[in-house]
C-alpha positions in Angstrom: 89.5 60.6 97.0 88.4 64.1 97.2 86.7 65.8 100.4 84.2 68.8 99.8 82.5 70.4 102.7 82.7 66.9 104.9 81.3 64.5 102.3 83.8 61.8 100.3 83.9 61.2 97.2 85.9 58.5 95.0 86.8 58.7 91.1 85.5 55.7 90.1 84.3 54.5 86.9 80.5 56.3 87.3 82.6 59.1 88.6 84.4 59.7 85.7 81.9 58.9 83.5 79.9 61.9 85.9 82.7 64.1 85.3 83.0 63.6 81.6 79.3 64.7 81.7 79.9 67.9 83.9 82.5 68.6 81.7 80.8 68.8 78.3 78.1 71.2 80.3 80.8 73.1 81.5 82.0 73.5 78.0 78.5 75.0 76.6 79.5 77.8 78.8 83.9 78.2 78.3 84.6 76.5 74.9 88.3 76.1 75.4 87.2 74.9 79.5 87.7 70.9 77.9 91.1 71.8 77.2 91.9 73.1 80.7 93.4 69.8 82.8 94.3 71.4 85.3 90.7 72.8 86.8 89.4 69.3 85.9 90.9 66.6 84.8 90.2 62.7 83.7 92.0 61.9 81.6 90.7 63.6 79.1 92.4 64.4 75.2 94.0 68.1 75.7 96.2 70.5 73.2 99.2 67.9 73.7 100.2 64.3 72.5 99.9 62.9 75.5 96.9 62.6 78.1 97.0 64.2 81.4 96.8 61.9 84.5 93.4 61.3 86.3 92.8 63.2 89.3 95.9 65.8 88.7 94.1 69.2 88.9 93.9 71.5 91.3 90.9 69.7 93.0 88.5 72.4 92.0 85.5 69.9 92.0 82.0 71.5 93.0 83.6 74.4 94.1 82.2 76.6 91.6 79.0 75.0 91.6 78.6 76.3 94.9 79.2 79.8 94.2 83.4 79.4 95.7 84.6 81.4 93.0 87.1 84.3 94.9 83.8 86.7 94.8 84.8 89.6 96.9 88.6 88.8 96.8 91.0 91.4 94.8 94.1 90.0 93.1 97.0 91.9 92.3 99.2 90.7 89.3 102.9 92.0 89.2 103.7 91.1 85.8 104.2 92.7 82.3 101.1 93.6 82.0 97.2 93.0 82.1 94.9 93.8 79.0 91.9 95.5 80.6 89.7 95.1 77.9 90.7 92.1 77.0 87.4 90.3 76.2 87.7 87.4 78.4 89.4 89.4 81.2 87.4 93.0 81.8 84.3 92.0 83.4 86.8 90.9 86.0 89.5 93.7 86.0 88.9 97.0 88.4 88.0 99.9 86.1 90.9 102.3 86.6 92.3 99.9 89.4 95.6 98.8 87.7 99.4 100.9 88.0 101.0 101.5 84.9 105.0 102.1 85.7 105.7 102.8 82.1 103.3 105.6 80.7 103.4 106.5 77.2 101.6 108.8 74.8 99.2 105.9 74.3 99.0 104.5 77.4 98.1 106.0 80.6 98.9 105.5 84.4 96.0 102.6 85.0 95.9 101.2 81.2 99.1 98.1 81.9 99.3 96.6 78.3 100.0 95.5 76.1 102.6 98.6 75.1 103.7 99.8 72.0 106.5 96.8 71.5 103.2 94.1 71.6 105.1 91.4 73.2 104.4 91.4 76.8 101.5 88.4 76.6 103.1 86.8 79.7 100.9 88.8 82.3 97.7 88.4 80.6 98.4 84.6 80.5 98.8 85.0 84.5 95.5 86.9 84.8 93.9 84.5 82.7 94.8 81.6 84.6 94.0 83.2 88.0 90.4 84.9 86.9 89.5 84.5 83.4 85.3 85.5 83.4 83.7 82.4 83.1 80.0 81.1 81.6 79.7 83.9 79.4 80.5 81.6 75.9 83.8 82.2 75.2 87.3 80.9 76.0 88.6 80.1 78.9 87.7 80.1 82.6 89.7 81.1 85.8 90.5 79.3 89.0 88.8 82.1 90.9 86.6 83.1 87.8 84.9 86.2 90.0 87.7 87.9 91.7 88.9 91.1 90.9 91.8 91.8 89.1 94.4 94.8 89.6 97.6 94.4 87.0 100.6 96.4 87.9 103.1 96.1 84.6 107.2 96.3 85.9 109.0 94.2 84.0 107.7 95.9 80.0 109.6 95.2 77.2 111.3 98.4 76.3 112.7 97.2 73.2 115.0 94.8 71.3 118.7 94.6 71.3 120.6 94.0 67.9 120.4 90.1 68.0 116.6 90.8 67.9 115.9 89.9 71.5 113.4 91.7 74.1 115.0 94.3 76.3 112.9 94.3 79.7 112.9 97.4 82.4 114.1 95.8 85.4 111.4 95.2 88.2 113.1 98.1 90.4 112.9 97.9 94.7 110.1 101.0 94.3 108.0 99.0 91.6 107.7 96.1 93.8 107.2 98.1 97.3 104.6 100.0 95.6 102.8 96.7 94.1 103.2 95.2 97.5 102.0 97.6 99.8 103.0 101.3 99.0 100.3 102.0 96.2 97.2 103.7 96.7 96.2 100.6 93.6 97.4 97.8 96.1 95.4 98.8 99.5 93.1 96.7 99.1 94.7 94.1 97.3 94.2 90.7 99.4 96.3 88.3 96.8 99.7 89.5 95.3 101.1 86.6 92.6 104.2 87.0 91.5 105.2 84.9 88.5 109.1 86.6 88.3 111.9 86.3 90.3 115.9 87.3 90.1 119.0 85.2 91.2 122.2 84.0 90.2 124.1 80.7 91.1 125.3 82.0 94.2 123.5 83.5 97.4 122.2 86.7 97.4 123.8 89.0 100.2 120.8 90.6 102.1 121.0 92.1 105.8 118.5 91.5 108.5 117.2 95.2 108.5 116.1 94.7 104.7 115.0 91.5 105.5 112.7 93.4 108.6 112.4 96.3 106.1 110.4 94.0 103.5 108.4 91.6 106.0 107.2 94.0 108.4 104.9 96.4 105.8 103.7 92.9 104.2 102.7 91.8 107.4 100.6 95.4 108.0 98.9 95.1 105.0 94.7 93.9 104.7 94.6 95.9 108.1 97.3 93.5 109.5 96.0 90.2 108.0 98.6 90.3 105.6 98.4 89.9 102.0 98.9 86.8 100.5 102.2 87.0 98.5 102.3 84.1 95.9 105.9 83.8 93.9 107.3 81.4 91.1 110.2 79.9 92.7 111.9 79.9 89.0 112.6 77.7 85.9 116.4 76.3 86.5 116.1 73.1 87.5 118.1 72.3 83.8 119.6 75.9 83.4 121.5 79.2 84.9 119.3 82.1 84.3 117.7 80.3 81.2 121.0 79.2 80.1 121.4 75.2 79.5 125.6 75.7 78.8 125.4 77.8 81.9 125.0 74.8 84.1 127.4 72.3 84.4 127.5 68.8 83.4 128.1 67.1 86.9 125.3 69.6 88.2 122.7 68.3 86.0 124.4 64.8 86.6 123.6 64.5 89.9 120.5 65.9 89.3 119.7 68.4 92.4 118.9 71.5 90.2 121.3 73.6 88.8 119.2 76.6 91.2 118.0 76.5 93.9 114.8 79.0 95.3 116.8 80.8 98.3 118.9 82.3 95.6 116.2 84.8 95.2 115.9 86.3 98.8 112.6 87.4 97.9 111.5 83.2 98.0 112.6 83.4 101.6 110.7 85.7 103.3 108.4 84.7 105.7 105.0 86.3 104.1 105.9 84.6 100.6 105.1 81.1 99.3 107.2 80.4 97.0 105.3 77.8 94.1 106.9 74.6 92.2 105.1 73.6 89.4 103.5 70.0 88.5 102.9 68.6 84.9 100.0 67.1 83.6 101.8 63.4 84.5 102.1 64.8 88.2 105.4 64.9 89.0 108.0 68.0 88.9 107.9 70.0 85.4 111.2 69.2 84.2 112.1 73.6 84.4 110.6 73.9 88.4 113.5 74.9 90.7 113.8 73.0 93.8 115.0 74.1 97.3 114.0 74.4 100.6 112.1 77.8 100.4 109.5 75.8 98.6 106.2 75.6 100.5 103.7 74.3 97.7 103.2 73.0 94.5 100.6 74.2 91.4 100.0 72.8 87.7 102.7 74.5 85.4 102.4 71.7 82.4 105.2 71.4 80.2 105.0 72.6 76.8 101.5 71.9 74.5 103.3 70.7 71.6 101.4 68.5 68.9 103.3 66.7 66.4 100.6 67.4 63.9 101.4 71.1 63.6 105.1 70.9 65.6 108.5 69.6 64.5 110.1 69.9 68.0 112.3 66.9 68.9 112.0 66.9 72.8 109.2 64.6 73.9 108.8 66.8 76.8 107.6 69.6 73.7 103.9 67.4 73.7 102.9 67.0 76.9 100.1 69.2 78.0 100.9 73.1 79.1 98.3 75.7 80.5 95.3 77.1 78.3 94.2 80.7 79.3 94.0 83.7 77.6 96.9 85.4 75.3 96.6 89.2 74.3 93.5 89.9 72.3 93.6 89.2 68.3 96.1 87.7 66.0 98.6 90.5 66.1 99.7 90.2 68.7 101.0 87.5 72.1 101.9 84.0 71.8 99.5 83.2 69.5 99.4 85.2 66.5 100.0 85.5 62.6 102.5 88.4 62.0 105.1 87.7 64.4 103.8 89.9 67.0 105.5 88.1 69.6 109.2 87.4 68.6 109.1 83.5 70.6 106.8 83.0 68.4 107.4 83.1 65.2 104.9 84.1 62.5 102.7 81.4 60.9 104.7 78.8 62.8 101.8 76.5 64.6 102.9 74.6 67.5 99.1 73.1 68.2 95.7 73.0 67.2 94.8 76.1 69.2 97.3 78.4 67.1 96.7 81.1 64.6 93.4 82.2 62.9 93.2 79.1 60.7 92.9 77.2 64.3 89.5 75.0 63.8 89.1 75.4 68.1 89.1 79.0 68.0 90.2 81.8 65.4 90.5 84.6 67.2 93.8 84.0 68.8 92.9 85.4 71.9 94.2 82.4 74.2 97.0 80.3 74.3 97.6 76.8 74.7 101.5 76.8 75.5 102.0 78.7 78.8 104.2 77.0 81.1 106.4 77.4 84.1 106.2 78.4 87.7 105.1 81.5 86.3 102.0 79.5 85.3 101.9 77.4 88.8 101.9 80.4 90.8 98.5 81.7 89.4 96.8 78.2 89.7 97.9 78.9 93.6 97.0 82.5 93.8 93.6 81.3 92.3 93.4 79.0 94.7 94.4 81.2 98.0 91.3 83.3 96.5 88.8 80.8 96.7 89.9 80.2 100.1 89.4 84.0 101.3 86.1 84.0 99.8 85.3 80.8 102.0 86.8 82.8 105.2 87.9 86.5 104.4 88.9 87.0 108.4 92.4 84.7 107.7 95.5 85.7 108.1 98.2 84.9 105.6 100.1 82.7 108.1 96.8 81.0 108.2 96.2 80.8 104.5 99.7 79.5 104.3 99.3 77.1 106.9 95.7 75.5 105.2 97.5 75.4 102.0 100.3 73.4 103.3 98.4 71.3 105.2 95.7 70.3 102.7 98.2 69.9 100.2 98.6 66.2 97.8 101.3 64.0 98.0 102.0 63.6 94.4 105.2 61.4 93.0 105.3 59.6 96.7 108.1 57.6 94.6 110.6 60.4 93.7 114.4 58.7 93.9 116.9 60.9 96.2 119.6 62.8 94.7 122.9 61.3 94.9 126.7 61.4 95.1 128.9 59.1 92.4 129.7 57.5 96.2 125.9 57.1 97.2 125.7 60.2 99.4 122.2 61.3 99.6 122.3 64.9 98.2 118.7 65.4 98.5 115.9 63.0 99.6 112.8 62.6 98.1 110.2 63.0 100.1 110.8 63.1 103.9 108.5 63.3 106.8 109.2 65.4 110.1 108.6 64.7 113.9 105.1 66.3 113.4 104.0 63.9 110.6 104.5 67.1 108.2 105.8 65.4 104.7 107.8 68.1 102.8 110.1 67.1 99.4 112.6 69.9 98.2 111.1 69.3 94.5 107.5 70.1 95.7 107.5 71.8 99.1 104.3 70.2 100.9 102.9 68.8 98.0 100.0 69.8 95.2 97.3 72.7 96.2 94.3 70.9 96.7 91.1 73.9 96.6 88.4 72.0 97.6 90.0 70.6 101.0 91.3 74.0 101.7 88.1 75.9 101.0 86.6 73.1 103.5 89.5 73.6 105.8 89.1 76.9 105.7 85.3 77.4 106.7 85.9 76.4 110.6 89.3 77.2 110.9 90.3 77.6 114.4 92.6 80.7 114.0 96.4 80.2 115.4 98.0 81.3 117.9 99.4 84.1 117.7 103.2 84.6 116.3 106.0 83.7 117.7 109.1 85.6 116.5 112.6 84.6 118.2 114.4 87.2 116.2 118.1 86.2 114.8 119.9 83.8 117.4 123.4 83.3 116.5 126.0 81.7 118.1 129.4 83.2 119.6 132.0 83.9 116.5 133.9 79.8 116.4 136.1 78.1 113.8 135.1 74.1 113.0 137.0 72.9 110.2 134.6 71.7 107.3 135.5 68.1 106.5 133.6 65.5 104.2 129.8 64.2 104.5 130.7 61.8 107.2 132.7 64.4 109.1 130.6 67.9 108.6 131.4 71.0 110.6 128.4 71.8 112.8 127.6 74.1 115.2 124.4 74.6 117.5 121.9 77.4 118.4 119.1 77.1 121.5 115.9 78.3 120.4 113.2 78.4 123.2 109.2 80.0 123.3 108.3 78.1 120.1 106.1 74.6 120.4 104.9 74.7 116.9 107.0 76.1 114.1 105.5 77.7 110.9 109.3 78.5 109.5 112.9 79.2 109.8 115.8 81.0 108.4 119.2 80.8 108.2 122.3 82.4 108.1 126.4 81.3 107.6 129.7 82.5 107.2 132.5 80.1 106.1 136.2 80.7 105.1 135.8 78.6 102.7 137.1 79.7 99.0 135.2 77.8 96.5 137.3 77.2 93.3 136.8 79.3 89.8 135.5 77.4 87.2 137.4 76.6 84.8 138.6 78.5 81.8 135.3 78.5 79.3 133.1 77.1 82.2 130.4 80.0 83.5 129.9 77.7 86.7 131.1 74.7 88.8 129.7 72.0 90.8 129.6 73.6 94.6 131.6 71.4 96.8 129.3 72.3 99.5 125.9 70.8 101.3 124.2 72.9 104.1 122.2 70.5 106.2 119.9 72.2 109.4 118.5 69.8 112.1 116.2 70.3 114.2 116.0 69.7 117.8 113.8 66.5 116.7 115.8 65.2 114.7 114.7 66.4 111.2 117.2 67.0 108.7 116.3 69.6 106.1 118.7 69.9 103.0 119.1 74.1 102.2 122.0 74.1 99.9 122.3 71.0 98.1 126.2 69.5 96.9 126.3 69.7 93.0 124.0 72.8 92.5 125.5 75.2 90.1 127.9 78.2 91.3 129.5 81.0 90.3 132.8 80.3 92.1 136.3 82.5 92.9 134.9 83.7 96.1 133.8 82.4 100.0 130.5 80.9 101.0 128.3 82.9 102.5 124.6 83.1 102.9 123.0 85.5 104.2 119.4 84.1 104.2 117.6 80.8 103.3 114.4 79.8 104.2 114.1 75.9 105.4 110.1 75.0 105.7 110.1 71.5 106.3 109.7 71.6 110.0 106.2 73.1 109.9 104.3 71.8 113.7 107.6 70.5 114.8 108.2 71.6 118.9 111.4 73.9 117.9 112.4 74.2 121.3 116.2 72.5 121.9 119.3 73.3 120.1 119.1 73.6 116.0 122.4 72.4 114.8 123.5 73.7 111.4 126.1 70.8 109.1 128.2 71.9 106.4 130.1 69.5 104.7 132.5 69.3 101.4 131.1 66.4 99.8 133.6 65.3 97.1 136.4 65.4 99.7 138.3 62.3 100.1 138.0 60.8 103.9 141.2 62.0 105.9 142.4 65.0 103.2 142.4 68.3 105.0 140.0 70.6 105.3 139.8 73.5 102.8 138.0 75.4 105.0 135.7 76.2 108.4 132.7 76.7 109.8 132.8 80.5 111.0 129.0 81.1 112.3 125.7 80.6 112.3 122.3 82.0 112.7 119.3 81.4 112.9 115.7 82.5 113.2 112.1 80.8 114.2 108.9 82.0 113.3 106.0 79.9 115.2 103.5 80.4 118.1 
């Protein structure tokens, strides 16, 4: 059931058979639009072996029909790059608008990519997704197929090390500050998507004047609305830093993610949503990194394989990925016929959309095998744009807070995480004491456009915001023992009836083991468990996950969003616990403090 501007609508047979219809006009005016699931989706046959699920898509409906299609809204993309003439991109891209970090002889300070080293494709697959041009009888078609795009190109591939593989300039403090807020390029930029991120398997150590030092110039920006910042909350569910051997076996045992989103600071601050990604089936993309940071879902796909043209052995290899645009010819990207993008190696087809002997299209300008949160986040960002065009006066709280709340339900089945003992390490999907249902695998759930954009149109704005600041209690010592036995210790937070979110903050003395020799990370013995004053339990650092080891847990922040309209006034009492330790041994450790701060009105 679908709800656009107040009327219902159910897929039924005539539906579908309406949709099918809608579809093949759409076609007439994207070629490749067929192909794209995840703007429309029943059921049809797609660059993949198997079919998508009905109804998983991004809900777009009759939105474009009626015009909702980001007009007026500017969308900054912090990538590796945006082709500006890229044929299916430049209508859409600000002439001179975009910050190149990484000027060369032949490129200059607004012309992003791709560089000499023709590799960086993964940006102009982002831009695609979020605003390819649409109806003008090529390729693909955007989520917000009129907004305005501005690329700003950090993270360039600088060259190749001697094994052959990219070398990437780091996305530097300044890079992102200026892309955020600092540059006379992102002023007026009302969407920022970030499809990157940076962590290691074990917390990040931040202080709370960075944290102030990064949230309070977001929050000034759009004249004090506040950007909308869009992030990929990473691909390690499987892996450490795109390393399978990095993770350990009981980790991906038990199943929680060998990562976690909070590892990545950035994923917790309070302008940020951080993105999960969906496949075509509608459950978790088997890469999406869980966590509590998460606050919604978009459509990553898998991988686009077809066995006609692919000899991959992993079934997950042909299910459908994300169609949008690649760098421009067959030189070059993810798609191409000399090798001009090293993952891809020349001549090698992986589906029916590859190469210039491709029967779909020749020129190679699009790709059918872009995955990941880095390909959810756009879908959102597209998404968020549609919705300012529908209400430009929002805030980002309240953009956030429409996007949660409008959000699907999808996999209402997913199984809890366990202990060998039975322990819940993470629940599936839980609902709090304000009927908000939140899952660590997919935050509040799937964007659904047209319900936002409906939302959105007589939104009552909120309340202003509440801030308590960073409560902590009094420096104590409560020995950490087992999950039926977890230190805990309390904070009262007052001034807050409905909360939008909440960080945390902990200090143990707690030495967590090294791993073993030829083991780059162990099982952490650990679970961090807040509750609220109502009784809601939300899971921040889950038992199992992957860690570095040889040193003592601390975290310095982690976001926990599953409390979203709960009353937060009462005492918030923070649980750590060593799970694998036997009933009655001795603790290896305590509790040392806690912190803790609500954002609400």
């Amino acid at each position: 059931m679908r709800q656009l501007f107040g009327k219902t609508t159910f897929l039924s047979v005539a539906t579908l058979a309406a949709l099918s219809t809608g579809a093949a006009q759409a076609q007439q005016g994207d070629p490749l639009y067929r192909y794209q699931w995840h703007l429309m989706n029943y059921g049809q046959a797609v660059l993949g072996d198997t079919r998508p699920k009905v109804g998983i898509d991004l809900g777009i409906d009759d939105l474009h029909d009626y015009n909702i299609r980001g007009k007026g809204v500017v969308v900054g993309v912090l990538d590796d790059g945006l082709q500006i003439d890229h044929p299916d991109l430049a209508a859409n891209v600000i002439p001179n608008g975009s910050k190149n970090f990484f000027v060369t002889a032949t490129r200059g300070e607004h012309d992003t990519g791709p560089n000499e080293n023709g590799v960086d494709a993964h940006g102009n697959a982002v831009s695609g997704i979020i605003g390819a041009v649409g109806w003008n009888g090529i390729g693909v078609r955007g989520v917000a197929p009129a907004v305005k795009l501005r690329g700003f190109n950090f993270l360039v591939t600088t060259g190749f090390n001697a094994a052959g593989q990219p070398v990437n300039a780091q996305a530097t403090t300044g890079n992102i500050r200026y892309a955020w807020w600092e540059g006379a390029e992102s002023k007026d930029v009302q969407v920022s998507n970030n499809s990157w991120g940076g962590m290691s398997a074990w917390p990040a150590a931040i202080s709370e004047n960075d944290i102030a030092a990064w949230e309070r110039p977001m929050s000034a920006t759009r004249n004090g609305l506040g950007t909308v910042y869009v992030k990929a909350a990473g691909n390690d569910f499987n892996t450490v830093n795109k390393n399978s051997a990095n993770c350990n076996a009981e980790t991906k045992q038990r199943n929680v993610g060998c990562m976690q989103a909070f590892l990545d600071s950035r994923n917790s601050f309070f302008n940020v949503m951080t993105i999960a990604s969906v496949g075509a089936d509608g459950e978790r993309a088997n890469y999406s990194t869980p966590g509590a940071a998460l606050w919604v879902s978009g459509l990553g796909g898998e991988y686009g394989h077809q066995a006609l043209y692919s000899n991959a052995v992993n079934p997950l290899n042909f299910d459908p990925a994300i169609v949008t645009t690649d760098l421009a010819g067959c030189a070059l990207g993810y798609n191409n016929d000399t090798n001009g993008d090293r993952n891809s190696p020349a001549n090698t087809r992986r589906n029916a959309l590859d190469s210039s002997a491709s029967a779909i299209d020749r020129t190679c300008n699009y790709t059918g095998r872009m995955n990941g949160t880095s390909a959810a986040s756009p879908t959102v960002s597209g998404v968020a744009a549609l919705v300012l065009q529908a209400n430009p006066k929002l805030t980002f709280r309240e953009v956030k807070y429409i996007l949660a709340t409008t959000a699907r339900r999808v996999h209402p089945e997913q199984p809890a995480a366990t202990a060998p003992d039975g322990t819940v390490l993470v629940p599936g999907w839980s609902v709090n004491a304000a009927g908000r249902a939140f899952s660590n695998w997919y935050g509040f759930g799937l964007v659904d456009a047209t319900a936002a954009v409906t939302r959105a149109g007589n939104f009552k704005p909120l309340a202003p915001l509440v801030d308590t600041g960073w409560q902590r209690i009094a420096a104590q010592t409560v020995a950490i023992g087992n999950a039926a036995a977890p230190a805990r210790l309390s904070v009262a937070i007052a001034g807050i009836r409905n909360v939008e979110s909440v960080q945390i903050g902990l200090e143990t003395d707690y030495a967590v083991a090294r791993p073993a020799v030829g083991q780059a990370t162990l099982p952490l013995p650990l679970s961090v468990t807040l509750v609220s004053p109502q009784g809601t339990r939300a899971v921040v650092v889950p038992a199992y996950m992957a860690a570095l080891g040889n040193r003592v847990f601390k975290v310095d922040l982690a976001a926990a969003n599953a409390f979203l309209d709960e009353n937060a006034n009462g005492n918030w009492t923070l649980e750590v616990a060593d799970v694998p330790r036997a009933a009655g041994a001795a603790s290896a450790g305590n509790l040392t403090s806690f912190k803790i701060r609500v954002l609400g009105r």
